[in-house]
C-alpha positions as a Markdown table, in Angstrom:
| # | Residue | x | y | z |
|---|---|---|---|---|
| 1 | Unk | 52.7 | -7.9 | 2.4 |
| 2 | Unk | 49.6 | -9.6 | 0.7 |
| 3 | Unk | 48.8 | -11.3 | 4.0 |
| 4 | Unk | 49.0 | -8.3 | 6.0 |
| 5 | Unk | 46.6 | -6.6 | 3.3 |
| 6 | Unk | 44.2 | -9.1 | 3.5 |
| 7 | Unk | 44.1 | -9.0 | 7.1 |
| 8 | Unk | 43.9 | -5.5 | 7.3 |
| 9 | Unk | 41.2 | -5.6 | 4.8 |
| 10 | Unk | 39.3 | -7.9 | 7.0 |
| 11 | Unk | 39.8 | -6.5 | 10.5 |
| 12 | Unk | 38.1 | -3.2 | 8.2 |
| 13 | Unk | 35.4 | -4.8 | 7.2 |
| 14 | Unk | 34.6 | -6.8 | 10.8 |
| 15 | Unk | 34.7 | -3.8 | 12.6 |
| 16 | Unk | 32.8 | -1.2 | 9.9 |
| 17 | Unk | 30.4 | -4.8 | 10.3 |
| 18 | Unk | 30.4 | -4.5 | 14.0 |
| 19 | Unk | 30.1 | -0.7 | 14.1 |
| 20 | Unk | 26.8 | -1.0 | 11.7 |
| 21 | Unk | 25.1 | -3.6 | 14.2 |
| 22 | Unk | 25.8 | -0.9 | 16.9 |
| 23 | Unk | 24.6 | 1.6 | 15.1 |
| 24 | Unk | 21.3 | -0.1 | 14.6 |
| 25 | Unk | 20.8 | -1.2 | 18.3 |
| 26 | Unk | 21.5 | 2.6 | 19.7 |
| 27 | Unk | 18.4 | 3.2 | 17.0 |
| 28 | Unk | 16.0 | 0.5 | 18.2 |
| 29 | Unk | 16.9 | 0.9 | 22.2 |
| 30 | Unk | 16.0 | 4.9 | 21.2 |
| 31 | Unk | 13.2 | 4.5 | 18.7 |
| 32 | Unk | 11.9 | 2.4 | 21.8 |
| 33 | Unk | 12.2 | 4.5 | 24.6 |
| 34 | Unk | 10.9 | 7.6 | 23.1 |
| 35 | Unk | 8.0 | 5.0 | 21.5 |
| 36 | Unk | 6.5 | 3.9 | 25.0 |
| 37 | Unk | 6.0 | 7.8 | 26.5 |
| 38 | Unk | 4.8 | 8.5 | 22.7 |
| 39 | Unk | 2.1 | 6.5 | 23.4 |
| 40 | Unk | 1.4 | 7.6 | 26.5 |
| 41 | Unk | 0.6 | 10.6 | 24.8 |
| 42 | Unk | -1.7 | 9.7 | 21.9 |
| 43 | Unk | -4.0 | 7.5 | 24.6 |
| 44 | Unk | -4.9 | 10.3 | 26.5 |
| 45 | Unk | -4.9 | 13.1 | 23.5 |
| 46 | Unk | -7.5 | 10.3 | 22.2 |
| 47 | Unk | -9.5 | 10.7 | 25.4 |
| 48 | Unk | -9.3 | 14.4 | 25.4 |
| 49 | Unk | -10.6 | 14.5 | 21.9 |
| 50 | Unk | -13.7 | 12.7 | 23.3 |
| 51 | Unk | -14.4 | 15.7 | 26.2 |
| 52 | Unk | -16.8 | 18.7 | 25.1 |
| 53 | Unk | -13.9 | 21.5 | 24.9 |
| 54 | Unk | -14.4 | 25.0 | 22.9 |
| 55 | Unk | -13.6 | 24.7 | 19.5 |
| 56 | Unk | -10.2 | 26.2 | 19.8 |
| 57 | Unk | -8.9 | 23.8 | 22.5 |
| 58 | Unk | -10.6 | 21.2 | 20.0 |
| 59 | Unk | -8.5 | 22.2 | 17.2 |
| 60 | Unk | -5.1 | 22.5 | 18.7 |
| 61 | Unk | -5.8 | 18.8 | 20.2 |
| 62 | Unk | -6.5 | 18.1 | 16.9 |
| 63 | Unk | -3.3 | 19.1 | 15.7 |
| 64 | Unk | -1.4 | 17.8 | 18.5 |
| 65 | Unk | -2.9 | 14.2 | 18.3 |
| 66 | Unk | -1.8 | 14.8 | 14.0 |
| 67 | Unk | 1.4 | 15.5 | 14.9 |
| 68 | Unk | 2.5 | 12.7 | 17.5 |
| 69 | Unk | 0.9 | 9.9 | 15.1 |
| 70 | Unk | 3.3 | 11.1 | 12.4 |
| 71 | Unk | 6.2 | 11.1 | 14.5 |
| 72 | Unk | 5.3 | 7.8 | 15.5 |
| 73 | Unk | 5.1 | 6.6 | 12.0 |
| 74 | Unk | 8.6 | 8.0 | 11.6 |
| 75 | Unk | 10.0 | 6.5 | 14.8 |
| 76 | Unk | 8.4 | 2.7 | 14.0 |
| 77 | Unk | 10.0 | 2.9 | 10.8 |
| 78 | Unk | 13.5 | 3.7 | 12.1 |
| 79 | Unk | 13.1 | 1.1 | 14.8 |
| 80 | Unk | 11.8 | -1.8 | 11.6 |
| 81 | Unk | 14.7 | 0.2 | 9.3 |
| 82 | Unk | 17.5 | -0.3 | 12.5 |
| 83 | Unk | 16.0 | -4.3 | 12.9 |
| 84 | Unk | 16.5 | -4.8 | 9.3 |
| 85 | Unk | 19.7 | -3.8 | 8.8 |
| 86 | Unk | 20.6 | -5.8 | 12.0 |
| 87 | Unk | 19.0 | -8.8 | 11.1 |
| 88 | Unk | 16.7 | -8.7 | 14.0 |
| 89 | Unk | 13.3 | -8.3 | 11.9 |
| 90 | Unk | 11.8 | -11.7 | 12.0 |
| 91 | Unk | 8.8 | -12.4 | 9.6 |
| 92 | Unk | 5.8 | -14.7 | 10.3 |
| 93 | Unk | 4.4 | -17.5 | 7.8 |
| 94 | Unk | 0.7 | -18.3 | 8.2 |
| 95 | Unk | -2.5 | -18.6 | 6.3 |
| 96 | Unk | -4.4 | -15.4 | 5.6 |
| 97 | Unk | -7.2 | -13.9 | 3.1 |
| 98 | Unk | -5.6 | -11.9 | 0.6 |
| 99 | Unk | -9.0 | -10.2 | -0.2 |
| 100 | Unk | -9.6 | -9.0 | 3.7 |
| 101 | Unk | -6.2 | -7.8 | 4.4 |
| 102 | Unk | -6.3 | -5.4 | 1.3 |
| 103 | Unk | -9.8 | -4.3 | 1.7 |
| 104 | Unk | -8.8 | -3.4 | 5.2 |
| 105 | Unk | -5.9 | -1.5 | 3.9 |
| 106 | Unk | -8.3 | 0.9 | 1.7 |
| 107 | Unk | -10.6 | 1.0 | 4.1 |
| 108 | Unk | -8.1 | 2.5 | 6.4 |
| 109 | Unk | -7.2 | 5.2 | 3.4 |
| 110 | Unk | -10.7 | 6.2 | 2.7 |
| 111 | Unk | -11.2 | 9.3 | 5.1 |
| 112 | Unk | -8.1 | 10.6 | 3.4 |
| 113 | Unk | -9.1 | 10.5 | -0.1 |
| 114 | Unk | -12.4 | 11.7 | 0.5 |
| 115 | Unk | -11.0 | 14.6 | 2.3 |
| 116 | Unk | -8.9 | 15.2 | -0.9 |
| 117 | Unk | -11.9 | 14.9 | -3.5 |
| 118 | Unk | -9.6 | 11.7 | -4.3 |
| 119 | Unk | -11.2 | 8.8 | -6.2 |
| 120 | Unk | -9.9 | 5.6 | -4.4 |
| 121 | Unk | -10.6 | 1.8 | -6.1 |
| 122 | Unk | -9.3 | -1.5 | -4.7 |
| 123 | Unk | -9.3 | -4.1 | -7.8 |
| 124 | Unk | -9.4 | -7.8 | -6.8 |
| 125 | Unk | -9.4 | -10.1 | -9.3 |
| 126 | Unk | -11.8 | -12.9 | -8.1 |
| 127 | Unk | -11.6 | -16.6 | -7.0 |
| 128 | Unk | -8.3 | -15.8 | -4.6 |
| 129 | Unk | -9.2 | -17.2 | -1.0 |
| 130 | Unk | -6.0 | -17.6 | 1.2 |
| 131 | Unk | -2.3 | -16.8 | 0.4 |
| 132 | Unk | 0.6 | -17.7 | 2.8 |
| 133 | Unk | 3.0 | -15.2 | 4.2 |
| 134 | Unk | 3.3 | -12.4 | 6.7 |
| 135 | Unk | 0.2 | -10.4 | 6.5 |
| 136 | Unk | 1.4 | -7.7 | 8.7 |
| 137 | Unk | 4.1 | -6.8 | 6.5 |
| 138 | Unk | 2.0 | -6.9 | 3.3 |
| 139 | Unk | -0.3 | -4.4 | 5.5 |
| 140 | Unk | 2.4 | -2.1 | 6.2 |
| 141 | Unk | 3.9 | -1.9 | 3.0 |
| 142 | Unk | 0.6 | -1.4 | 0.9 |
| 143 | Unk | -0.1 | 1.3 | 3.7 |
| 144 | Unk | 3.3 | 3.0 | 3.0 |
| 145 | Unk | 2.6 | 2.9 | -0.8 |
| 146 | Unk | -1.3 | 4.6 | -0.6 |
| 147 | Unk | -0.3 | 6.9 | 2.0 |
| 148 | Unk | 2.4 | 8.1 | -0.3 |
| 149 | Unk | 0.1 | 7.9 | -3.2 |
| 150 | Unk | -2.5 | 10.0 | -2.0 |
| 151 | Unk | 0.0 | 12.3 | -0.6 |
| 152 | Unk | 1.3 | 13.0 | -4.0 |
| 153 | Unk | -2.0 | 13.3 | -5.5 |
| 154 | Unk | -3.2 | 16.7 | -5.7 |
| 155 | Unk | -6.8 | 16.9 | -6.3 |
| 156 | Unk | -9.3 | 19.3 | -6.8 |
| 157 | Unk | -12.9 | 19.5 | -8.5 |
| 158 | Unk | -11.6 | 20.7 | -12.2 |
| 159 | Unk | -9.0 | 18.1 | -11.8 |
| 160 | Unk | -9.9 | 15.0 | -9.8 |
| 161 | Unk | -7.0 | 12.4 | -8.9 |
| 162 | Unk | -7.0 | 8.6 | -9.2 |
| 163 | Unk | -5.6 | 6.0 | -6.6 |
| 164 | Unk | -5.5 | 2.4 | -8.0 |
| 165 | Unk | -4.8 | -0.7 | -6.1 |
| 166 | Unk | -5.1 | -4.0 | -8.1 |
| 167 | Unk | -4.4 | -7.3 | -6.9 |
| 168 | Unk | -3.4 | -9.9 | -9.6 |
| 169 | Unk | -3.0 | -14.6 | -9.0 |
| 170 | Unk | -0.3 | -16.1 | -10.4 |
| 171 | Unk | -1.6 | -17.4 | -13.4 |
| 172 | Unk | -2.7 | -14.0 | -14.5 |
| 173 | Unk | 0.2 | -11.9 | -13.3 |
| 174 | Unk | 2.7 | -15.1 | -15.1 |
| 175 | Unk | 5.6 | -14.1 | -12.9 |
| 176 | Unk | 8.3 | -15.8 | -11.8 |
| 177 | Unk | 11.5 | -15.0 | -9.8 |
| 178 | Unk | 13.6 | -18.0 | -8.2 |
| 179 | Unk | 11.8 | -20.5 | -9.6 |
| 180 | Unk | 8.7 | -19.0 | -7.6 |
| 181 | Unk | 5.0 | -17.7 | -8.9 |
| 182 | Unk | 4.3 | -14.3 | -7.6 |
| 183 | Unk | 1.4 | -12.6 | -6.6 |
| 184 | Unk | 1.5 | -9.0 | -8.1 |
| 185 | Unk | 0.1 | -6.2 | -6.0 |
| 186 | Unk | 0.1 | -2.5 | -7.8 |
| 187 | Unk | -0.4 | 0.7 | -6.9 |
| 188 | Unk | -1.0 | 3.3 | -9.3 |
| 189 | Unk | -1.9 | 7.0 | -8.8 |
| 190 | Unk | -2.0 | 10.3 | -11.0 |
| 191 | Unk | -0.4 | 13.0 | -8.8 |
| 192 | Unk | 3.4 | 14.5 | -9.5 |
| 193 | Unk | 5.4 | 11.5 | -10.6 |
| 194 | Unk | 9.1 | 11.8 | -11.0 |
| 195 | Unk | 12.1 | 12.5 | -12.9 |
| 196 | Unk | 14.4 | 9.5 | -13.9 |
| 197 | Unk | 16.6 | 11.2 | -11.7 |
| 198 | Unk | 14.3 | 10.9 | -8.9 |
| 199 | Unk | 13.6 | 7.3 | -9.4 |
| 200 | Unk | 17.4 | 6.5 | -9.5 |
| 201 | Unk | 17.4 | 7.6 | -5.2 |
| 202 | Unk | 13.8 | 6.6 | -4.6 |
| 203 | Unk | 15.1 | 3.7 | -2.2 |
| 204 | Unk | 17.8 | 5.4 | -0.4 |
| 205 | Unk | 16.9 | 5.8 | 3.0 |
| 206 | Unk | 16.4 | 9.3 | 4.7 |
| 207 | Unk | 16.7 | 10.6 | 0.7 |
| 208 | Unk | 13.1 | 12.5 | -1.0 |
| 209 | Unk | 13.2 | 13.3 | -4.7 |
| 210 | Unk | 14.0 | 16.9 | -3.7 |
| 211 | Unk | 14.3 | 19.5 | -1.5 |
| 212 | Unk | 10.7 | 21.5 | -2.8 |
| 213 | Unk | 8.5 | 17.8 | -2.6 |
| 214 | Unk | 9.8 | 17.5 | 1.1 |
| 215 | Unk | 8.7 | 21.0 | 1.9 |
| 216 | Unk | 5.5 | 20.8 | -0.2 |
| 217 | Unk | 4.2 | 17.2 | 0.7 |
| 218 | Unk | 6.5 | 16.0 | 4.2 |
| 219 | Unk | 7.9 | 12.8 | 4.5 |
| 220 | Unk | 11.0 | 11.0 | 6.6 |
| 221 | Unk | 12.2 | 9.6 | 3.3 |
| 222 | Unk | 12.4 | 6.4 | 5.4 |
| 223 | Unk | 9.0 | 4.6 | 4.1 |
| 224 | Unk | 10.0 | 3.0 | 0.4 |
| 225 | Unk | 13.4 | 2.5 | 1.7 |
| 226 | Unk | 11.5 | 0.1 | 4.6 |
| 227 | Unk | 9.3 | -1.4 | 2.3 |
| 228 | Unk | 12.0 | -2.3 | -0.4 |
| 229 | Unk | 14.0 | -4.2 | 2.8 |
| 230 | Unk | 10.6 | -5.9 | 4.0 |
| 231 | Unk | 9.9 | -6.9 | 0.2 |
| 232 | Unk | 13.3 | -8.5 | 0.1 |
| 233 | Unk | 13.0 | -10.1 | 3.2 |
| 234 | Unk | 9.6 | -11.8 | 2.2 |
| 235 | Unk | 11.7 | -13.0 | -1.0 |
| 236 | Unk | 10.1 | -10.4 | -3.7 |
| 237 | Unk | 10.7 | -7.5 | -5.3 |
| 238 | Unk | 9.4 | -3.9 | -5.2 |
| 239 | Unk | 10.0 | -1.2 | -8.4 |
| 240 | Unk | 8.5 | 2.2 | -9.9 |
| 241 | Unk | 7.4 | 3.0 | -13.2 |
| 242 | Unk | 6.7 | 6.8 | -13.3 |
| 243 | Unk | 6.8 | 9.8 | -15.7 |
| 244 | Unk | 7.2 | 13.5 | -14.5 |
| 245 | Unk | 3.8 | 15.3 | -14.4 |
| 246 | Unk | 2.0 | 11.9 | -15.1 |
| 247 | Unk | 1.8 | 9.9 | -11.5 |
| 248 | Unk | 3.9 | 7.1 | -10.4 |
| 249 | Unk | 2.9 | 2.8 | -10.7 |
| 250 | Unk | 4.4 | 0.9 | -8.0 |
| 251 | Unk | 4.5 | -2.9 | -8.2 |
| 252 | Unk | 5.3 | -5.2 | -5.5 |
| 253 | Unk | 5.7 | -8.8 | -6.5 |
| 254 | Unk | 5.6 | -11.6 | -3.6 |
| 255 | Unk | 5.9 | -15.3 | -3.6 |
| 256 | Unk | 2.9 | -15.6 | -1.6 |
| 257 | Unk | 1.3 | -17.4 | -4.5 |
| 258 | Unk | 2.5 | -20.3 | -3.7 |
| 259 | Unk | 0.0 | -20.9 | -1.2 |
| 260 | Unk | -2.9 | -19.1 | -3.0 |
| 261 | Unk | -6.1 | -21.3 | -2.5 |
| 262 | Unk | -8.7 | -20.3 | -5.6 |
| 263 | Unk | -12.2 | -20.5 | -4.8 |
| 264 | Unk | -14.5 | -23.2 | -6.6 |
| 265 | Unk | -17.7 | -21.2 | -7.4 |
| 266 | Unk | -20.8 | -23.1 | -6.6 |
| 267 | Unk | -23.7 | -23.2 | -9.2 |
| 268 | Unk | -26.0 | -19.8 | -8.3 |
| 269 | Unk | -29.1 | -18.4 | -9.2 |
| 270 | Unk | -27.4 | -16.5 | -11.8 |
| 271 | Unk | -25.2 | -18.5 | -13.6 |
| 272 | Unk | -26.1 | -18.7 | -17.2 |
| 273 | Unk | -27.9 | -14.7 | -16.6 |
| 274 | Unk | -28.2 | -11.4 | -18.9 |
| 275 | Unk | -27.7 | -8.5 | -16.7 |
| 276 | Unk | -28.0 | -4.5 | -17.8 |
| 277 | Unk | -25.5 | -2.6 | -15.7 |
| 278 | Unk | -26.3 | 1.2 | -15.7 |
| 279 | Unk | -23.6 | 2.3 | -14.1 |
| 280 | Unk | -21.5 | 6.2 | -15.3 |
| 281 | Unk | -18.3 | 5.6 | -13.9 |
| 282 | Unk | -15.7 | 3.2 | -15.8 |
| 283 | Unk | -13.6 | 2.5 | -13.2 |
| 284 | Unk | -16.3 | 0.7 | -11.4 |
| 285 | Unk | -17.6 | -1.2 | -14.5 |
| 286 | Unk | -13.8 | -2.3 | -14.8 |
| 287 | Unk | -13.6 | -3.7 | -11.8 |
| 288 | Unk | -16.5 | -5.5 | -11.6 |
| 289 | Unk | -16.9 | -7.1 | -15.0 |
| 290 | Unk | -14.3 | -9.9 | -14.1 |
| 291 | Unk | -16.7 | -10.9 | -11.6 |
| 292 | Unk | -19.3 | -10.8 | -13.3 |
| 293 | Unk | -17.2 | -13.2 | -15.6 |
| 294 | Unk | -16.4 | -15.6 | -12.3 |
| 295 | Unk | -19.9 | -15.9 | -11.6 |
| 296 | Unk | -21.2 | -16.9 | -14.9 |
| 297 | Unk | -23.2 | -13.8 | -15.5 |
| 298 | Unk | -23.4 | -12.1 | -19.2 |
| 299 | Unk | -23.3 | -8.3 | -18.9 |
| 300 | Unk | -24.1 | -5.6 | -20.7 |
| 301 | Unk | -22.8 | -1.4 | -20.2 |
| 302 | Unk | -24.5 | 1.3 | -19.5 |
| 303 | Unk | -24.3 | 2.5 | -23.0 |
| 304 | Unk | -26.8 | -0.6 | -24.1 |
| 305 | Unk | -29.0 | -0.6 | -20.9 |
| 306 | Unk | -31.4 | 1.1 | -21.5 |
| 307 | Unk | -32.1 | -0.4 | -25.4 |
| 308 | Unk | -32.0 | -3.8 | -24.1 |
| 309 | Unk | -34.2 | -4.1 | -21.2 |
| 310 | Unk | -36.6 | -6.4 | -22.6 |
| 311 | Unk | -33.9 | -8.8 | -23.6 |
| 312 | Unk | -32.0 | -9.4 | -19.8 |
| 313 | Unk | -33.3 | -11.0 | -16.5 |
| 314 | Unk | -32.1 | -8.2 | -14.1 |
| 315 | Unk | -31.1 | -4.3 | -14.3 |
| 316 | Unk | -28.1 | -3.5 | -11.9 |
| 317 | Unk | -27.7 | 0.3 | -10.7 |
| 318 | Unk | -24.2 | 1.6 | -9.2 |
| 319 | Unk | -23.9 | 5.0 | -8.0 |
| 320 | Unk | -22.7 | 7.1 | -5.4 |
| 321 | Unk | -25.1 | 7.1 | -2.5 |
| 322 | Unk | -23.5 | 10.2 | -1.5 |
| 323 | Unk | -24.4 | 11.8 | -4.9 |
């Protein structure tokens, strides 16, 4: 009887096994037919967007050309979901600048925020030249994370909302899983946050925090459950801090350190210098005064700038050329 059990049990579990790994090859075969007509159609929306057309037609292209890059969002991340789950999602190992592939992230973000009234800082700590790893991946799940960030960020002129993105080395983030330094990315907003409740089903797949948010804000659910997967797969960890009403911190930690080259500075001009930053906005002062630090350069705030003009070598302005 326990032989027949056990058998049972395993013929169960080689066929729920087998009936999974279909499942996730009818996904990508589908996710990939209706991808390659999808396209199709955002090539030549994108050309009819360039053509003078009355201001109607212009706004329902608009809309149209909105639409079909969201529903290819959803279907790439079913197909990467479908791979994962199947084992199929290989990842690449190679040399890249940590700095450039984040900075191209925000960039990417920018038109967003600004159409929100959103403030949006990328923090880099200094001296990081080249990590090892997939940089692809990295992109897509720092994507997934501000895209929901700014999502859930309601903004307006009374109130202005904050997206945060800071990149931490090794020896400042001192963390290790496996036996392995990590490189801690976060990214921290001020928007809706969430319930404990909420965070206990963040990573289910196909799941949002409720039934109101996916109305409100849209979504798949499908985005954090991907990045969590990818995260694994790359050997790190992903995880949420958040309070209700307060915004959400998410913090992806992955052993890319390990290959982290740090930048010698070479001796400049300014090494050994007394600057005066005038400068209104703190979040800017914060995240350029460990560079200021790296390159040997003694700075004063805004607060002291203007009483101590006689006692630095330069006066450095940052504004909003917009402003």
């Amino acid at each position: 009887e326990r032989k027949k059990a056990e058998h049972a049990l395993q013929h169960a579990r080689l066929t729920a096994e087998r009936a999974s790994q279909e499942k996730s090859m009818f996904l990508a075969a589908v996710s990939h037919e209706i991808r390659t007509p999808l396209n199709a159609i955002l090539g030549n929306l994108e050309l009819l967007e360039r053509e003078e057309l009355q201001l109607r037609a212009q706004e329902r292209v608009q809309i149209v050309s909105s639409a079909s890059r969201t529903l290819l969002r959803v279907i790439d991340d079913t197909l990467d979901l479908s791979r994962v789950e199947s084992g199929m999602l290989s990842l690449e190992m190679q040399a890249f600048d940590i700095t450039q592939e984040v900075e191209s992230v925000v960039q990417t973000f920018l038109p967003r925020a600004e159409a929100k009234d959103l403030a949006l800082y990328c923090r880099i700590m200094p001296g990081i030249s080249a990590c090892e790893g997939d940089p692809f991946r990295l992109r897509q799940i720092l994507g997934n994370l501000l895209s929901n960030a700014i999502n859930y960020s309601p903004s307006s002129p009374e109130v202005p909302a904050m997206v945060t993105l800071r990149v931490l080395p090794d020896q400042l983030a001192r963390v290790v899983l496996n036996g392995q330094r990590l490189l801690r990315l976060t990214v921290q907003d001020s928007g809706i946050g969430m319930s404990p409740e909420q965070q206990a089903q963040l990573f289910t797949p196909f799941t949002q925090a409720s039934s109101s948010i996916a109305r409100e804000f849209g979504g798949s659910g499908l985005g954090l459950a991907l990045c969590q997967r990818i995260a694994g797969l790359m050997g790190g960890v992903i995880r949420a801090e958040s309070t209700l009403g307060q915004g959400s911190t998410f913090v992806l930690e992955l052993p890319l350190a390990h290959g982290i080259q740090h930048e010698k500075l070479q001796s400049s001009h300014w090494s050994g210098k007394r600057i005066a930053i005038w400068c209104d906005n703190p979040q800017w002062q914060a995240a350029l005064a460990p560079y200021w630090s790296y390159w040997g350069v003694e700075s004063i705030s805004c607060e002291r700038a203007l009483n101590a003009l006689s006692e630095v070598d330069a006066l450095v302005l940052l504004g909003n050329p917009r402003t």
